[in-house]
N, C-alpha and C positions, 0 to 999 in steps of 0.2 A: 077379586075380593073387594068388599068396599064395609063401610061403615053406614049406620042411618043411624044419624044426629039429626033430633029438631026436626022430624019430616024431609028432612036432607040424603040425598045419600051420597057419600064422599069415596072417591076411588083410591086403592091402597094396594101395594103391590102382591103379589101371591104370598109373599113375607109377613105383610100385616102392616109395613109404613105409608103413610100417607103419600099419594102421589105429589099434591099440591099440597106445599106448605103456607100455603094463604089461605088453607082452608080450616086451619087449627086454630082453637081458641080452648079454654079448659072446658066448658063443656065435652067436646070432643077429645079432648086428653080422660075424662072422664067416661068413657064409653069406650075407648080402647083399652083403659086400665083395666075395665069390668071383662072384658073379652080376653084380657090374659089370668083371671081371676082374682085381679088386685081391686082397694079400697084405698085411694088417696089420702093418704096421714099430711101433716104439714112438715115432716120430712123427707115424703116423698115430693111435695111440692116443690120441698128446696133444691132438692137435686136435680129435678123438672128446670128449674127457674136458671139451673147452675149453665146446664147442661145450654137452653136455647141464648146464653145472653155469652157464652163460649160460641157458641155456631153465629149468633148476628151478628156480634159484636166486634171477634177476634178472626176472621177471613175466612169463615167457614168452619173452623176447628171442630174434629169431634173428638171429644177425649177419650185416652183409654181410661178402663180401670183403675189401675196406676195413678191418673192423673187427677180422675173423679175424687178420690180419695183423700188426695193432697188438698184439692180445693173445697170440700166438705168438714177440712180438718181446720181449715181459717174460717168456716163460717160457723162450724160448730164449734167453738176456740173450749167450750165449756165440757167436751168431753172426747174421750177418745175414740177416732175417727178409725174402721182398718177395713180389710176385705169383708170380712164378718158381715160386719153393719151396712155394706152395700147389698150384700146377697141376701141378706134377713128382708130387705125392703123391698129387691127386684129382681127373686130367685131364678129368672131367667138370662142372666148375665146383664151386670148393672149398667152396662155402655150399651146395650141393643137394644134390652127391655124400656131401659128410661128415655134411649134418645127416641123409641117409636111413639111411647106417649106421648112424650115434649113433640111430635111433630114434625120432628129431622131426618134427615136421608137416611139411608140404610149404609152404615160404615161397611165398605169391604178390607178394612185390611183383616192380617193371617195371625196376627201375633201383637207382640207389644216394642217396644221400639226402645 
């Protein structure tokens, strides 16, 4: 599988995540969204934005559900944060669907911890 960005074309596993995570930029978050039939709002951004600065920042971390949740709920301090409002933005499962557009590996784990 691969994506064409920009005359580009970027390799992505049978799954749909980016092989090469050097090769992500929003444009290309932008073209994978369209390919699971999403439209980026600036709250899917934010979860986007949650999601890659958890993986660079914090040793790789991919968060579950669970966790997305909780850190969605300090950044959106102004309203209430639950599973709901993950799945209304990324009805594909919020930790798989969002971390392939952010550009991130493909979590395997089976459950939640």
């Amino acid at each position: 599988m691969s994506y064409e960005v920009n005359g580009k074309s970027l390799e992505a596993t049978a799954t749909g995540f980016l092989v090469n995570q050097d090769d992500w930029d929003k444009s290309v978050a932008e073209v994978i969204a369209a390919s699971e039939g999403l439209t980026l709002t600036q709250d899917h951004w934010d979860v986007i934005e949650y999601l890659r600065d958890q993986y660079f920042n914090h040793n790789g971390e991919l968060p579950n559900n669970r966790h997305i949740v909780k850190g969605m709920q300090e950044i959106w301090s102004d309203r209430k944060v639950d599973s709901k409002t993950l799945f209304d933005l990324f009805p594909g499962n919020p930790s798989k669907q969002a971390g392939m557009i952010a550009g991130l590996p493909e979590s395997m784990r089976k459950g939640g911890y």
